[in-house]
N, CA, C and O atoms as CSV, one atom per row, in Angstrom:
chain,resi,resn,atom,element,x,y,z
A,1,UNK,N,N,-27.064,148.064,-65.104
A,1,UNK,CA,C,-28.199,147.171,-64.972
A,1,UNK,C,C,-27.791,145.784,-65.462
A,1,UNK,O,O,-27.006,145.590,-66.390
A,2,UNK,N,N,-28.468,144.740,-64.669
A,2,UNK,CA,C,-28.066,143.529,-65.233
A,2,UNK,C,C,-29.059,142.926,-65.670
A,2,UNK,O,O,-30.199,143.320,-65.422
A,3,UNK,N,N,-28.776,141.738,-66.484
A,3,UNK,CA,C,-29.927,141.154,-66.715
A,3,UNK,C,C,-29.933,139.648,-66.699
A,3,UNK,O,O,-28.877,139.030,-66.835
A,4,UNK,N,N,-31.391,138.877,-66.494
A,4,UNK,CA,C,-30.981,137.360,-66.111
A,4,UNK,C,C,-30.692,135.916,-66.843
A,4,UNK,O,O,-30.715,134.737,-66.487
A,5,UNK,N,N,-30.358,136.761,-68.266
A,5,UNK,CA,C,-29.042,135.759,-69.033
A,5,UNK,C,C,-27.538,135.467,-68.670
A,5,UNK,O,O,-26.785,134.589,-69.091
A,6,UNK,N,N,-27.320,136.559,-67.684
A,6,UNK,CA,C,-25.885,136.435,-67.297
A,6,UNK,C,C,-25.379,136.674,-65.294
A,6,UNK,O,O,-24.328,136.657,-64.653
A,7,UNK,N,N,-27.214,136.924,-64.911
A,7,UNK,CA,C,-26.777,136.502,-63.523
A,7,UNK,C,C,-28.333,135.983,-62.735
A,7,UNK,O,O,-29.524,136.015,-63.046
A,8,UNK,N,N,-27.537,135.519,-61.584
A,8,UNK,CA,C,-29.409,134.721,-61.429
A,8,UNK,C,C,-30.173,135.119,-60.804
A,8,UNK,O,O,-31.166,134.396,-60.722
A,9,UNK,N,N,-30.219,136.605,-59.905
A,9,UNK,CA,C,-31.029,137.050,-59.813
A,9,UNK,C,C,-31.321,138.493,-60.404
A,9,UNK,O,O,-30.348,138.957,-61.000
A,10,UNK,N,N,-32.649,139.457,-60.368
A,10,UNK,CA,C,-32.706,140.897,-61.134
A,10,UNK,C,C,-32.021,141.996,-60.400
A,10,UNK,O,O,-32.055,143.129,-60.880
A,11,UNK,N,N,-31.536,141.813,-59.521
A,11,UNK,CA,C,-30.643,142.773,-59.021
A,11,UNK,C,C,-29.422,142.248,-59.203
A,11,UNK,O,O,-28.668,143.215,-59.099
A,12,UNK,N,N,-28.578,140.985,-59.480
A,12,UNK,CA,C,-27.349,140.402,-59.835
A,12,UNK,C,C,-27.062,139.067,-58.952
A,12,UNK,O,O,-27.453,137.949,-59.287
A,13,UNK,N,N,-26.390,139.325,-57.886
A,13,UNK,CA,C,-25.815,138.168,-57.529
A,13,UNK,C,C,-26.541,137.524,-56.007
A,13,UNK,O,O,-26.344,136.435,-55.468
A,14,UNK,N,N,-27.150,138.302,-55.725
A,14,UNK,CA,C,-28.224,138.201,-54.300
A,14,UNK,C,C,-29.642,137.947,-54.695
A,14,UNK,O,O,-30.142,138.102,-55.809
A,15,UNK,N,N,-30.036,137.654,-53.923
A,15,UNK,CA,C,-31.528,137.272,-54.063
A,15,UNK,C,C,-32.322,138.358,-53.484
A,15,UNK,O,O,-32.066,138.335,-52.280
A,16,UNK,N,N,-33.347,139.514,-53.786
A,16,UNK,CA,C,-34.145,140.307,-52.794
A,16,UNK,C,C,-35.439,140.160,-53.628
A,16,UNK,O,O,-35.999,139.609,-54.576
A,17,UNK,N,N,-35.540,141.284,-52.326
A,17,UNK,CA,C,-37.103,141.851,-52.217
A,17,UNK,C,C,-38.000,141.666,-54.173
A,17,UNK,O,O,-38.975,141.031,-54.575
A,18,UNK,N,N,-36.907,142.679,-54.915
A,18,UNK,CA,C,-37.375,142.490,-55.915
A,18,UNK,C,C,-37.768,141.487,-56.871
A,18,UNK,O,O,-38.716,141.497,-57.657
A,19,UNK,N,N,-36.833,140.577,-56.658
A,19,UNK,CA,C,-37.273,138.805,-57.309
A,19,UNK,C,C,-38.749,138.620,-56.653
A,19,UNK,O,O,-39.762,138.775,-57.334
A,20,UNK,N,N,-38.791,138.248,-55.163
A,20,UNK,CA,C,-40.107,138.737,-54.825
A,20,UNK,C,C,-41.144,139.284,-55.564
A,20,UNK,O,O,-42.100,138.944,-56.261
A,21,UNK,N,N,-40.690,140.069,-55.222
A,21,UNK,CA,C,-42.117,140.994,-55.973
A,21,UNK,C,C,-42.589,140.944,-57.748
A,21,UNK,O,O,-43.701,141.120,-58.245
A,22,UNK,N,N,-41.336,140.652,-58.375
A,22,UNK,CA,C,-41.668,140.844,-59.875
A,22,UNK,C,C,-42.263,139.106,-59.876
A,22,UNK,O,O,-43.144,138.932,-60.718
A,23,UNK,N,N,-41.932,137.991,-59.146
A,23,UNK,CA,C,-42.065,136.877,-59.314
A,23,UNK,C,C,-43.605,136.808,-59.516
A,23,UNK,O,O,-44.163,136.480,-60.563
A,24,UNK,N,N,-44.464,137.327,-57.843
A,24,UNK,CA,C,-45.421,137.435,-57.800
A,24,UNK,C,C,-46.256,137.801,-58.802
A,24,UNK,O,O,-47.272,137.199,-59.149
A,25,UNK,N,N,-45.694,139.060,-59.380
A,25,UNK,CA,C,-46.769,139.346,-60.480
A,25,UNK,C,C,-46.210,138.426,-61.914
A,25,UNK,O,O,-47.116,137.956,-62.602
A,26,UNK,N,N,-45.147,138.232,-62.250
A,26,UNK,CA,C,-45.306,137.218,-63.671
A,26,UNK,C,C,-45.770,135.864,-63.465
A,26,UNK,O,O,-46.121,135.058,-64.326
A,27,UNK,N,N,-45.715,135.683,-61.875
A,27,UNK,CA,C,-46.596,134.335,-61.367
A,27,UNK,C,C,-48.244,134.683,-61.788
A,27,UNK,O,O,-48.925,134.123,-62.646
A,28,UNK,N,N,-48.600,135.739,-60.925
A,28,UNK,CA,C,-50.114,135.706,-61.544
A,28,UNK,C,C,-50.203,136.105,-63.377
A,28,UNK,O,O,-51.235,135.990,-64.038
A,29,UNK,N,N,-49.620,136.310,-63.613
A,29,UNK,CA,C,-49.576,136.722,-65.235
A,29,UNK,C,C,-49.766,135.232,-66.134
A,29,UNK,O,O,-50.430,135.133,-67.166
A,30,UNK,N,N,-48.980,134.080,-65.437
A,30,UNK,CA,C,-49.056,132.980,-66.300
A,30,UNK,C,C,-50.337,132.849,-66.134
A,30,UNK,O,O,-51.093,132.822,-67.104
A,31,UNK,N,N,-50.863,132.724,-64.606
A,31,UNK,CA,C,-52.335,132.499,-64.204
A,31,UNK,C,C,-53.131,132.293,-65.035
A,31,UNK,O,O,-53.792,131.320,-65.399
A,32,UNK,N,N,-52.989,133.621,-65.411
A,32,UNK,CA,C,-53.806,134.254,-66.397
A,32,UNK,C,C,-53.874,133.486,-68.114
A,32,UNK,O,O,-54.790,133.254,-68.902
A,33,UNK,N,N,-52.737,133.329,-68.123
A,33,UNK,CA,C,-52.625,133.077,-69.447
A,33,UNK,C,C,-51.597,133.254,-69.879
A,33,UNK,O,O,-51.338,132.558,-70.860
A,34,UNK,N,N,-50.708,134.053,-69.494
A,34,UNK,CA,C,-48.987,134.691,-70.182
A,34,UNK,C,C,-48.320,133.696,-70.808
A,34,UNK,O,O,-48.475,132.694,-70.110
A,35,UNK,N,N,-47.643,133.433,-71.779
A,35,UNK,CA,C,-46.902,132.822,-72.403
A,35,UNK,C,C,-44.958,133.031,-72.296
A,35,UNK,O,O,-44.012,133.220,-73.060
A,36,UNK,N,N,-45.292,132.792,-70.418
A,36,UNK,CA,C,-43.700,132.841,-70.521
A,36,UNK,C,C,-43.197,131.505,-70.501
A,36,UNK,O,O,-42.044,131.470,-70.070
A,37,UNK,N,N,-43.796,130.085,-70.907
A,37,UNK,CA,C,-42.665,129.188,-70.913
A,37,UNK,C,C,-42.074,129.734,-72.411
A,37,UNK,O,O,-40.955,129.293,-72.671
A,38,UNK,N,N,-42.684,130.651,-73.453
A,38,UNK,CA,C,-42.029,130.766,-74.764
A,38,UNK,C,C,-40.413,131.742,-74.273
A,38,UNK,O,O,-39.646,132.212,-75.114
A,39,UNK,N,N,-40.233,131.843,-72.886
A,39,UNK,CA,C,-39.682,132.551,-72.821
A,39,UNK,C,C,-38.254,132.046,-71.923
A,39,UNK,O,O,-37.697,132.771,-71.098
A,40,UNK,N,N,-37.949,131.090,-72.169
A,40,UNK,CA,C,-36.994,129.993,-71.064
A,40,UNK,C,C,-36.214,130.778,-69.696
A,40,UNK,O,O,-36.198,130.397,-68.525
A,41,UNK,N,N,-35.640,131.899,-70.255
A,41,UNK,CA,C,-34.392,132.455,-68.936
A,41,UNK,C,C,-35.261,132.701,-67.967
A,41,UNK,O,O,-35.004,132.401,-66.801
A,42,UNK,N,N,-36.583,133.373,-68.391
A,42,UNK,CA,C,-37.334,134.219,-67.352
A,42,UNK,C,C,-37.994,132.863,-66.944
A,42,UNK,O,O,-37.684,132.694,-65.765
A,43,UNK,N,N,-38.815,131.745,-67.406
A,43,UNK,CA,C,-39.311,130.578,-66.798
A,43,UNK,C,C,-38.515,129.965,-65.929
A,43,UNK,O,O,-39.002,129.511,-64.894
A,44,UNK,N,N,-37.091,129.844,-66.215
A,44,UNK,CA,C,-36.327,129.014,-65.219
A,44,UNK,C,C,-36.454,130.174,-63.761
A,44,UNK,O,O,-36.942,130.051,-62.638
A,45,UNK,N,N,-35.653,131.429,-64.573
A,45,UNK,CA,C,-35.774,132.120,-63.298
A,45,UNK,C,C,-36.706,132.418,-62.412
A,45,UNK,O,O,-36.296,132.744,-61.298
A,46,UNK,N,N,-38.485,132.387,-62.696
A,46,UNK,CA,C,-39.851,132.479,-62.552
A,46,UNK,C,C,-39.854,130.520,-61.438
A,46,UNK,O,O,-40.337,130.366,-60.316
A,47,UNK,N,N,-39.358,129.732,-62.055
A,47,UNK,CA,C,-39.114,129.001,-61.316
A,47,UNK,C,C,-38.922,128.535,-59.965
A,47,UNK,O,O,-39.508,127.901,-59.088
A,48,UNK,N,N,-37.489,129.326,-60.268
A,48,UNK,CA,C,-36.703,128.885,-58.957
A,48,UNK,C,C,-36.925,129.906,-58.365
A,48,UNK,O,O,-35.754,130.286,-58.356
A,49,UNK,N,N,-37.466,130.708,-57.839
A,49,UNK,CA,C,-37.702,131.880,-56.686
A,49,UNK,C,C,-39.478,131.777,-56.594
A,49,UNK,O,O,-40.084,132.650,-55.973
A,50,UNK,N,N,-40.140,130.763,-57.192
A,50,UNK,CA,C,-41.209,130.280,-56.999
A,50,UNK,C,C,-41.147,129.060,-55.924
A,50,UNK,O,O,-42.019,128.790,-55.099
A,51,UNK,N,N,-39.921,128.392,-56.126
A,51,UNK,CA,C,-39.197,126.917,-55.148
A,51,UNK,C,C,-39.015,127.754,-54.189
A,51,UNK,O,O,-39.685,127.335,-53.246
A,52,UNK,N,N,-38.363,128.918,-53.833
A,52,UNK,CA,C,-38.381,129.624,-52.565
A,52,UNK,C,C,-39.033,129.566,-51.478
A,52,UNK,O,O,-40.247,129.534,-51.681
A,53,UNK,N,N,-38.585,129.526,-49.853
A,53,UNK,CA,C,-39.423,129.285,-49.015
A,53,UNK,C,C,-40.594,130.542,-49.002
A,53,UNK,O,O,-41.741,130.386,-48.583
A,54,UNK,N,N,-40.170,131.522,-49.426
A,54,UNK,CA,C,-40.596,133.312,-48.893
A,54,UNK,C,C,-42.156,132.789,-50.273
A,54,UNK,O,O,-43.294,133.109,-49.927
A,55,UNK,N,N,-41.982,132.073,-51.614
A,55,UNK,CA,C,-43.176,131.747,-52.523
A,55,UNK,C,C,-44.095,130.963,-51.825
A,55,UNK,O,O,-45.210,131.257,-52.256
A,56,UNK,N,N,-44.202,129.796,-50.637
A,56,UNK,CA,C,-45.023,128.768,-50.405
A,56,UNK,C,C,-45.719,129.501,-49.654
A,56,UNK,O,O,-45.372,130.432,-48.927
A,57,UNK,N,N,-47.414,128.749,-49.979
A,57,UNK,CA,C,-48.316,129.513,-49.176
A,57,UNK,C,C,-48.681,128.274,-48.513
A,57,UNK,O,O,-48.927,127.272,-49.186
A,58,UNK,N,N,-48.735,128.265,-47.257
A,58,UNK,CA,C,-49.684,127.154,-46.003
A,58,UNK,C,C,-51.345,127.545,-45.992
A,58,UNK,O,O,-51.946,128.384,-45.322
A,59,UNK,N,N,-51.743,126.753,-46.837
A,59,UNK,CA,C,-53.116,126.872,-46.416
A,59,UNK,C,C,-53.842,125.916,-45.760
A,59,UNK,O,O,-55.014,126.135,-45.452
């Protein structure tokens, strides 16, 4: 298992489905209230797969 102090995405060196999906929900989690900027690796990484085309919604 890897983790995202030492690669940039949660499966390692590719980008999937799962960045996706975990993004979504620690995205609605800040929503809410979550306190992940106390949390930098996961904010940057929460970030940049938020900058993703597959994150923008056209409304």
């Amino acid at each position: 298992m890897t983790n995202l102090s030492n690669k940039p995405w949660l499966l390692g060196e590719a980008y999937t489905l799962a960045d996706l999906i975990v993004a979504s929900v620690i995205g609605y989690s800040v929503y809410l209230g979550a306190p992940v900027d106390q949390h930098p690796i996961t904010n940057a990484w929460l970030q940049k797969v938020q900058a993703r085309p597959a994150m923008q919604i056209d409304a």
